[in-house]
N, C-alpha and C positions, 0 to 999 in steps of 0.2 A: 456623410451628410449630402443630400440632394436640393439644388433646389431648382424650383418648377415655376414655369412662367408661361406666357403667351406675347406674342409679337406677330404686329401687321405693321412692316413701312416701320421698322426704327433701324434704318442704319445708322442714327447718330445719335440715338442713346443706346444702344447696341455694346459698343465697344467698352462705354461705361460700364455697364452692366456688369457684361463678363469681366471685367477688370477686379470690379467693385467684390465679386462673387466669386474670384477664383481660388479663393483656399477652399472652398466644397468640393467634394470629392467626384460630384457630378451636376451638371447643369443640364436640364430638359427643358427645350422651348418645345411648347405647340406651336407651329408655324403656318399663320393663317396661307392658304394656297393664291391667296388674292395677290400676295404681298409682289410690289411687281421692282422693288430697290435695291438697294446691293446688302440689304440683311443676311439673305442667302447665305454671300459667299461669304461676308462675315463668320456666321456660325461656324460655316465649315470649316474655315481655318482654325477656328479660336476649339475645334474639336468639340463642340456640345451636342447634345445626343438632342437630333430634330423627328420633331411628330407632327408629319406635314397634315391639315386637316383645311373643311372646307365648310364654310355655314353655308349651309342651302338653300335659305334666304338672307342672305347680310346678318352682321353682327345683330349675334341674340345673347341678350344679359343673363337666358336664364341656360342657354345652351353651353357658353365659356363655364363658367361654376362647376358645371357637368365634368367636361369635359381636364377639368383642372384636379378637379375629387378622381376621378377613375386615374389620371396619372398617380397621383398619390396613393392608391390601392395598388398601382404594379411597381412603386418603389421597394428598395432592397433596404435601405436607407434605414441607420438606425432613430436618424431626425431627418424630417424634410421642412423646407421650408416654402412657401409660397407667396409670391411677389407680381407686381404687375412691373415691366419693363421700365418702370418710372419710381419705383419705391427701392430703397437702398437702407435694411437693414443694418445697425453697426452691432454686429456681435460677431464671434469668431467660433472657434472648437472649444477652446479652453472656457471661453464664457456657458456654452452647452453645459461644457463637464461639471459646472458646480449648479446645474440644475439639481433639486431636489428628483429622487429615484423616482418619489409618488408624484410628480406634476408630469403630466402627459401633452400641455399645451403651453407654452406662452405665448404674449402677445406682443405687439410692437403698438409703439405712441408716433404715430408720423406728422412730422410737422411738415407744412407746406413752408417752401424757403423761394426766396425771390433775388435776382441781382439787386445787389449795394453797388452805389459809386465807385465806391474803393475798391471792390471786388474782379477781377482778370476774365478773362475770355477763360471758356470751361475748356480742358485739357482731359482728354481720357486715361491717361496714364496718370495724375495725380490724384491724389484720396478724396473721394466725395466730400467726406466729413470737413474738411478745410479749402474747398470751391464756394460751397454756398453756406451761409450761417445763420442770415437776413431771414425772418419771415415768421409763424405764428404756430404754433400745436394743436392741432385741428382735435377736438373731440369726435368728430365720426371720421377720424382715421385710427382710433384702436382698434387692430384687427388682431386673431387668431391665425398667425402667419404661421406660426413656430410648432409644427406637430412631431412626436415620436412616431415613429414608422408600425405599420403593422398593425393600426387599432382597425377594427373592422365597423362596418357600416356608420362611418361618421362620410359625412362632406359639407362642402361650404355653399352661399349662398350668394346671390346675386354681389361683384364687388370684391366677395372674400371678407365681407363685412361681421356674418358671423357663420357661424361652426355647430353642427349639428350632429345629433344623434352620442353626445360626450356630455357629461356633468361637469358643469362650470366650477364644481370645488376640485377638480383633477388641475385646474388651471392653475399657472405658477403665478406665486403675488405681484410680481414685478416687472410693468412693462418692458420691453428692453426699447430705445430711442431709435428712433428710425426717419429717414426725412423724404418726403413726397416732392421727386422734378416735373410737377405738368409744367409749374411758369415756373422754372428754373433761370431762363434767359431766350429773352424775345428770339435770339438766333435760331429758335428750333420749334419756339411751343406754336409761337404764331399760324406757322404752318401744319402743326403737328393736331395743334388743336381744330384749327378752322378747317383748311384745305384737307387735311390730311383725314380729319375725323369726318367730315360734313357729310359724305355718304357714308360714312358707315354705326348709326345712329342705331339701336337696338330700336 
């Protein structure tokens, strides 16, 4: 299992991530070259296999997609999966394995989750699924995350929103749950979103 992502400027959902994601057998960030934070050396240690790249005009919606489909055409990967730095799939190996042989794609249901009162300062070493619980099931967050490796000329579209060049009956019935961190907790998105995103606007 691979799975494949892109990051600019996240060294503090970084470590989530890889945490979140470490029973796959491989992790590939594309690694925007802009990035100027300690994600870097993050990766490095955390051993994920980096594909330093560079937009040539600032962040393009329709260049990421591009460049997210060709990783997945050089996976080995008998499933890959694809995620933005902020989406936190809950499935495992053993959930994969009772995939149906004929479903070639599932999808994930990602709900946006927000701090609760009750809820703790966010810790990287403890399980996503029990930090944040708070928040809503967004309808235009089912995506086509979840692909079998090796189908030829499919790729994704702006987002990872949908999946192309595949027949939507290969797709498996059952979304699997998954939860979206942009406002996970003001510690991070505030900046992450305004400061952080404001020049880099497709």
């Amino acid at each position: 299992v691979e799975v494949i992502t892109m990051m600019y400027n996240e060294e503090f959902l970084a470590p989530f991530f890889l945490n979140h994601y470490g029973w796959a057998d491989k992790i590939t960030v594309l690694l925007d070259q802009d990035t100027d934070d300690d994600t870097t050396a993050i990766l490095v240690q955390a051993k994920a296999n980096i594909i330093p790249f560079a937009f040539p005009d600032g962040m393009d919606d329709g260049l990421k997609p591009k460049l997210m489909s060709d990783a997945y055409h050089l996976s080995t990967g008998d499933w890959v999966m694809v995620a933005d730095a902020d989406e936190f799939i809950f499935i495992d190996k053993n959930d994969l394995a009772k995939i149906d042989s004929s479903c070639q794609v599932a999808t994930v249901s990602l709900s946006n989750v927000y701090r609760h009162t009750t809820e703790s300062n966010l810790d990287p070493l403890q399980s996503i699924k029990s930090q944040r619980s708070h928040g809503y099931l967004d309808p235009a967050y089912t995506k086509p995350s979840i692909v079998r490796g090796g189908i030829s000329g499919i790729y994704w579209g702006p987002g990872h929103h949908n999946l192309y060049g595949i027949d939507p009956a290969n797709y498996y019935s059952t979304p699997f749950p998954g939860v979206h961190w942009a406002n996970a907790d003001p510690c991070f998105c505030v900046e992450r979103r305004i400061k952080g995103r404001r020049n880099r606007q497709s």
